[in-house]
PyMOL commands that place a pseudoatom at each C-alpha (Angstrom):
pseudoatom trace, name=CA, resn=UNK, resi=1, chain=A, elem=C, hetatm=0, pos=[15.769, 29.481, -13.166]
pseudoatom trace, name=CA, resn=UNK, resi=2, chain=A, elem=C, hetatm=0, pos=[16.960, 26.102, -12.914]
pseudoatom trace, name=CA, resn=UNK, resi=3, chain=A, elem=C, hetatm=0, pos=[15.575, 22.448, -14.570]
pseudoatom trace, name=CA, resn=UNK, resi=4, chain=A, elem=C, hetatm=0, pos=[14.889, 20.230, -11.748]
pseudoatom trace, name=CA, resn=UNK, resi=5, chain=A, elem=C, hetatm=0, pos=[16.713, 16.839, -13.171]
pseudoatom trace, name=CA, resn=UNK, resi=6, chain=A, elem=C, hetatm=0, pos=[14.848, 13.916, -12.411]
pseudoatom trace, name=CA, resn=UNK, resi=7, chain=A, elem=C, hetatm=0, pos=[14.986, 10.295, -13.122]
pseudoatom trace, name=CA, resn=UNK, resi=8, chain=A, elem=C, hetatm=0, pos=[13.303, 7.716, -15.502]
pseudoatom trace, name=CA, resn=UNK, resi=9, chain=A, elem=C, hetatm=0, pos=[10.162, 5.380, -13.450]
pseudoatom trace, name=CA, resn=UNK, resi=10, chain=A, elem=C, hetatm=0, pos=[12.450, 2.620, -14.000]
pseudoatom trace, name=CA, resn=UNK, resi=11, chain=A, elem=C, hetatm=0, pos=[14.737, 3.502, -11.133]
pseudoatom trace, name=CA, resn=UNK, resi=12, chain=A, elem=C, hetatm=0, pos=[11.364, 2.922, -8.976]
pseudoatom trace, name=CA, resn=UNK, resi=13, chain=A, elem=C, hetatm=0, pos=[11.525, -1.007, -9.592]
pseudoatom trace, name=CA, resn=UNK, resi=14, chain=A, elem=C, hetatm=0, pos=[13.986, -1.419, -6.871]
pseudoatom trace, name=CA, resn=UNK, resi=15, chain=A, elem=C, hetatm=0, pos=[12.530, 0.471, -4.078]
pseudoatom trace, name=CA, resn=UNK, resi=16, chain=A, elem=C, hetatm=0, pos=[8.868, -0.517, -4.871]
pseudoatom trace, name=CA, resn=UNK, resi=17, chain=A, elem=C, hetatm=0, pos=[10.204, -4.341, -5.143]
pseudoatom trace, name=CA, resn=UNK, resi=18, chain=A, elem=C, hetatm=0, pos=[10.965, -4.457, -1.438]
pseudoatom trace, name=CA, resn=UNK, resi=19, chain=A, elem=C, hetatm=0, pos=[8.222, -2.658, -0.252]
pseudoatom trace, name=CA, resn=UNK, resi=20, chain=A, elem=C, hetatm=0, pos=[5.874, -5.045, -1.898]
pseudoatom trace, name=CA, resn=UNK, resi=21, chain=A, elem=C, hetatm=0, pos=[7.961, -8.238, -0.928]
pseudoatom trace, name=CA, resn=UNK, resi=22, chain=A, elem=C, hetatm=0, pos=[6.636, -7.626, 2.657]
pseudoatom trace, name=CA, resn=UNK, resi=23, chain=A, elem=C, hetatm=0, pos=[3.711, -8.928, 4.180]
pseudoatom trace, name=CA, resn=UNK, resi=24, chain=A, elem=C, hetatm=0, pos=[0.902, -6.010, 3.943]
pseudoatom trace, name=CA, resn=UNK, resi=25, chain=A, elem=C, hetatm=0, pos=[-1.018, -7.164, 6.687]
pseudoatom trace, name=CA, resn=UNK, resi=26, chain=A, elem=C, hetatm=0, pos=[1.466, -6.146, 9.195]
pseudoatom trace, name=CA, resn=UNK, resi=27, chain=A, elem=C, hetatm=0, pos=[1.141, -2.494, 7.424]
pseudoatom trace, name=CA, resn=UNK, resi=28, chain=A, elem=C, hetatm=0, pos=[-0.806, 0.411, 8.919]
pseudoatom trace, name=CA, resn=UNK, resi=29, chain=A, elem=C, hetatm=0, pos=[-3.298, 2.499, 6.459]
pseudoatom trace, name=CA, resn=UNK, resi=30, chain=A, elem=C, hetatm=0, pos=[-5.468, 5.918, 7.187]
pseudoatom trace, name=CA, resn=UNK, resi=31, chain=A, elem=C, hetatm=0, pos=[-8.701, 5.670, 5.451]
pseudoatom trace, name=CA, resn=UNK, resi=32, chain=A, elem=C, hetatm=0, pos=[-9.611, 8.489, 3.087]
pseudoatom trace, name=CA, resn=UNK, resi=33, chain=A, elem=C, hetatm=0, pos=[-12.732, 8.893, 4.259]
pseudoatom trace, name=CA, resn=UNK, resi=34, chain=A, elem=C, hetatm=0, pos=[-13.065, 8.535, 8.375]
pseudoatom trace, name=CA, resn=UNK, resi=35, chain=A, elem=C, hetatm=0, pos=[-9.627, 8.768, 8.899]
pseudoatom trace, name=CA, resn=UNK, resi=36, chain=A, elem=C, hetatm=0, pos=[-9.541, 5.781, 10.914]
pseudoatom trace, name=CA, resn=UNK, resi=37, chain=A, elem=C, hetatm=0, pos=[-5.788, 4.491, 11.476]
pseudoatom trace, name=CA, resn=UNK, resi=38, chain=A, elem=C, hetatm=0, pos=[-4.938, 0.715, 11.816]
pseudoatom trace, name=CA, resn=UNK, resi=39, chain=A, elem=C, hetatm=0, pos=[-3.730, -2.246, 10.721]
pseudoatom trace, name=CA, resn=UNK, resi=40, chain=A, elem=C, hetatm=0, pos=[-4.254, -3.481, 6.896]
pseudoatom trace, name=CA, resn=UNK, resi=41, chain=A, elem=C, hetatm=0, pos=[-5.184, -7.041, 8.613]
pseudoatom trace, name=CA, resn=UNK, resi=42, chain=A, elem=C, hetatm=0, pos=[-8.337, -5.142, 10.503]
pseudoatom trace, name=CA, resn=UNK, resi=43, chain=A, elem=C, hetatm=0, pos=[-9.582, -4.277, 6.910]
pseudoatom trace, name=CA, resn=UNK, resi=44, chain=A, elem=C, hetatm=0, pos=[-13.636, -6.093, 6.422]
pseudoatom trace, name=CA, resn=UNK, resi=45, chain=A, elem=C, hetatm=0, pos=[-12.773, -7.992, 3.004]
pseudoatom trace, name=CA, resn=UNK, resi=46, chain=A, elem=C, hetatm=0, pos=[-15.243, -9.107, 0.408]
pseudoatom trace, name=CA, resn=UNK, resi=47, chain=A, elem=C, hetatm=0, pos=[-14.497, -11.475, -2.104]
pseudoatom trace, name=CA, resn=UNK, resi=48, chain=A, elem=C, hetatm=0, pos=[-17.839, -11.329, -4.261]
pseudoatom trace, name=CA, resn=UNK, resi=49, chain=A, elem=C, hetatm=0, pos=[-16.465, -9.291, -6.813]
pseudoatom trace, name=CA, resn=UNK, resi=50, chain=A, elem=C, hetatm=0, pos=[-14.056, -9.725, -9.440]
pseudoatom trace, name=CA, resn=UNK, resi=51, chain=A, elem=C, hetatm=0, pos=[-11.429, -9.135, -6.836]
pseudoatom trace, name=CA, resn=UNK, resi=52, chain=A, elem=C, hetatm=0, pos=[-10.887, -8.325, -3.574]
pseudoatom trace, name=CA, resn=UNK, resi=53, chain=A, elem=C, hetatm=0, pos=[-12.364, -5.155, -1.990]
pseudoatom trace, name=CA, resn=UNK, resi=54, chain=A, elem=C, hetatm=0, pos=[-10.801, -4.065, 1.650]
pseudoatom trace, name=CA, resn=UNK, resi=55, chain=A, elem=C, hetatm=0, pos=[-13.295, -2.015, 3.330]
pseudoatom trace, name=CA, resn=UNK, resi=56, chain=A, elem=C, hetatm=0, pos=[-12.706, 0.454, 6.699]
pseudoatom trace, name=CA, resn=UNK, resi=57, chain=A, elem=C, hetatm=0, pos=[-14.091, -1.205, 9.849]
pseudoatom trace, name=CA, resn=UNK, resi=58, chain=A, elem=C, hetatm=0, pos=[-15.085, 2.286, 11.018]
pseudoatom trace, name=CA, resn=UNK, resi=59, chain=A, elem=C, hetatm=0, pos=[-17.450, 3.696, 7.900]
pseudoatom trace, name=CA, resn=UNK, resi=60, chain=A, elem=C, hetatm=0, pos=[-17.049, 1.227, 5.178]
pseudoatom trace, name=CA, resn=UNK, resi=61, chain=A, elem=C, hetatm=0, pos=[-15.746, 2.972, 2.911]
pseudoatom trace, name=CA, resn=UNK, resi=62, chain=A, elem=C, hetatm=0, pos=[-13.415, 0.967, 0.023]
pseudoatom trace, name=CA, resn=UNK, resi=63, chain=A, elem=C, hetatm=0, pos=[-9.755, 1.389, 1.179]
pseudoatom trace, name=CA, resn=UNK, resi=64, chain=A, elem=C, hetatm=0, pos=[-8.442, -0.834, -1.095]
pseudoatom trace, name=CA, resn=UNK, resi=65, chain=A, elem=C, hetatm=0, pos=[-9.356, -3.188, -4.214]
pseudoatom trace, name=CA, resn=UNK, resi=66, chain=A, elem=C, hetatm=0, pos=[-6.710, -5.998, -5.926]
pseudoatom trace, name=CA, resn=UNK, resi=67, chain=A, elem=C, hetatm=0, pos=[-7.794, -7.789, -8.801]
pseudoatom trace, name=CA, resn=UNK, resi=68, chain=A, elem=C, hetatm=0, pos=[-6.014, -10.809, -10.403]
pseudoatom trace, name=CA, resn=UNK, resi=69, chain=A, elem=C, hetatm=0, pos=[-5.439, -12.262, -13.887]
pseudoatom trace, name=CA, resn=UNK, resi=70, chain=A, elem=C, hetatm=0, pos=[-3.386, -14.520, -15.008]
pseudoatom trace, name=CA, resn=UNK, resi=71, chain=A, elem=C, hetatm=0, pos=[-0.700, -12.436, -16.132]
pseudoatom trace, name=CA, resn=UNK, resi=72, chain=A, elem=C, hetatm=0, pos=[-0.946, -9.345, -13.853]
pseudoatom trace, name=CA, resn=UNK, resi=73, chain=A, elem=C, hetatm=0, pos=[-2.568, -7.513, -10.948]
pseudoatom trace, name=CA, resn=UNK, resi=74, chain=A, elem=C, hetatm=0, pos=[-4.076, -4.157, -10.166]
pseudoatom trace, name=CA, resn=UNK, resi=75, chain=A, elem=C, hetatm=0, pos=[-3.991, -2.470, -6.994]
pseudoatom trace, name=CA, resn=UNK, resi=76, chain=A, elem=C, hetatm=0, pos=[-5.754, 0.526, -6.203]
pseudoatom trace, name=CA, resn=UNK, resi=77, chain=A, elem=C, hetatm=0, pos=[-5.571, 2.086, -2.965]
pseudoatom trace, name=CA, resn=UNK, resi=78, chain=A, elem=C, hetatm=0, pos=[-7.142, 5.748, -3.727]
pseudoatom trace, name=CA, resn=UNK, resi=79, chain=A, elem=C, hetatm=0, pos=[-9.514, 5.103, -0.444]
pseudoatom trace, name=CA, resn=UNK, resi=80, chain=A, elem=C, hetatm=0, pos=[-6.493, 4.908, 1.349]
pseudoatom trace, name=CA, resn=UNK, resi=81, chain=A, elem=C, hetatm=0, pos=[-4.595, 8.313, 2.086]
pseudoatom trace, name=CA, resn=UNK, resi=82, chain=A, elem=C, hetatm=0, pos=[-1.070, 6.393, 3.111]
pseudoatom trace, name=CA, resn=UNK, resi=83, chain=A, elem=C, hetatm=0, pos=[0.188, 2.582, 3.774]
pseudoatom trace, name=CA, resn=UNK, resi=84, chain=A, elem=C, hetatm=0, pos=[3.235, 2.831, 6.095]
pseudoatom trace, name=CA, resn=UNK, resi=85, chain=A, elem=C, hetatm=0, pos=[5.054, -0.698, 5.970]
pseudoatom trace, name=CA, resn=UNK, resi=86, chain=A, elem=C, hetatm=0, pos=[7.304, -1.647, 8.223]
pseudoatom trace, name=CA, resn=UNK, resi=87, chain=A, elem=C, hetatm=0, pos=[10.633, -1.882, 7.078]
pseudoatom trace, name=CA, resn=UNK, resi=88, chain=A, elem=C, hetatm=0, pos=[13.978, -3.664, 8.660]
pseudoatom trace, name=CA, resn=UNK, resi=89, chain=A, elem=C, hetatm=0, pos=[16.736, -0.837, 8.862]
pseudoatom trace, name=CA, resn=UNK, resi=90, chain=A, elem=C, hetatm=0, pos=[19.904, -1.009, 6.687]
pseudoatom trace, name=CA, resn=UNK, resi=91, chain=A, elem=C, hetatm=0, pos=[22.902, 0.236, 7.045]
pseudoatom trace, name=CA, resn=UNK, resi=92, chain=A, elem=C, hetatm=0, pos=[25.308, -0.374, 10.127]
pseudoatom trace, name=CA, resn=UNK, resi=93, chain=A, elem=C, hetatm=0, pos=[23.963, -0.351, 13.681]
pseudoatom trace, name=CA, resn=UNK, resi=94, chain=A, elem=C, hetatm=0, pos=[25.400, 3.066, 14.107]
pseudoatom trace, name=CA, resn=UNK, resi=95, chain=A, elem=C, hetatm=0, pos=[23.301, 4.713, 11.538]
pseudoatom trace, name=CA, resn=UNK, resi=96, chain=A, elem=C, hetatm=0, pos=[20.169, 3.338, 12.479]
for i in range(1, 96): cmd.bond("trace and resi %d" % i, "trace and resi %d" % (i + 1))
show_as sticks, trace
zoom trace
């Protein structure tokens, strides 16, 4: 049997980089917990907290939670079971 190879978390930087340079609210999430599908901007948001908590407008259940310091962020989106962002396509018009 065979050693998959794989490569170091750094090569991730790129990729993640220009998913997160793009405006969120234009991306689509499923919630974990209804299943409801729709827009990140349709998300009930409550500031009282420490952070930011993004709540389904079906059941209202947490979909996602950013908190901000000074130096850093964290992001958790475990009440969300995907984010699809839209992306422009690369690449020449005939491979699109």
């Amino acid at each position: 049997m065979t050693e998959m190879s794989y490569l170091d978390g750094n090569m991730l930087d790129g990729p993640l980089r220009e998913l997160l340079a793009v405006d969120l609210s234009a991306a689509t999430g499923r919630c974990a917990s209804c299943g409801m599908v729709g827009p990140m901007a349709g998300l009930r948001v409550y500031a009282h907290a420490p952070g930011l908590v993004g709540r389904c407008p079906a059941c209202a259940e947490v979909m996602l939670r950013l908190v901000r310091a000074p130096d850093r962020a964290w992001l958790d989106l475990r009440g969300a079971t995907y984010l699809q962002v839209p992306v422009p396509p690369t690449g020449p018009p005939s491979l699109r």
